[in-house]
N, C-alpha and C positions, 0 to 999 in steps of 0.2 A: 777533291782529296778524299781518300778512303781509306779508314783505318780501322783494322781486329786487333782486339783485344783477349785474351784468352787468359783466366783466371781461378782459381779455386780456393773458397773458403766455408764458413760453416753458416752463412747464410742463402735462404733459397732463391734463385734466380727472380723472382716478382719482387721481390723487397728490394733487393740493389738497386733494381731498374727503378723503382719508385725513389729511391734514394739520387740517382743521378739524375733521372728525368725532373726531378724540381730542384732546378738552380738556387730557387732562395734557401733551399739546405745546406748546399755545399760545404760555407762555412761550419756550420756542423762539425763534417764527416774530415774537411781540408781547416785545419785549423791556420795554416799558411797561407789561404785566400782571406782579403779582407772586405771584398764586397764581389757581389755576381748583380747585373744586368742583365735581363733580356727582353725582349720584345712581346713576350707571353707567361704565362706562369707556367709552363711545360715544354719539353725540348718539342718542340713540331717541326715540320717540313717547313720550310720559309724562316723561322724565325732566327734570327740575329741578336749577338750581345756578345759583351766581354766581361772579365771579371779581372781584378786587382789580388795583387798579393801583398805580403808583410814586408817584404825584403826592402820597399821602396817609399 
C-alpha cells in the first residue's frame, strides 16, 4: 500500500515528522486513540503495530 499525504500548517516539517514517527505520542496529538503498539519505538522499515481508539 502507498499513501501521500499533503498538508500545511505552522509547524516545521522535522517536528511533525518527530511527532508521528513516535507512536507512543500519538495519543498526544490523536486524543481519539487510546493506545498505540509497535514493534519499535520509531516508525522503521519492518516494524509492525496497531493502535486503539475511544469509540470502542
Amino acid at each position: 500500500m502507498q499513501l501521500t499525504l499533503r498538508v500545511t500548517g505552522p509547524l516545521p516539517p522535522v517536528e511533525v515528522w518527530e511527532r508521528y514517527a513516535l507512536p507512543a505520542r500519538w495519543p498526544q496529538w490523536g486524543p481519539y486513540l487510546r493506545d498505540v503498539e509497535l514493534t519499535a519505538p520509531r516508525i522503521v522499515p519492518g516494524a509492525r503495530g496497531g493502535c486503539g481508539d475511544r469509540s470502542g
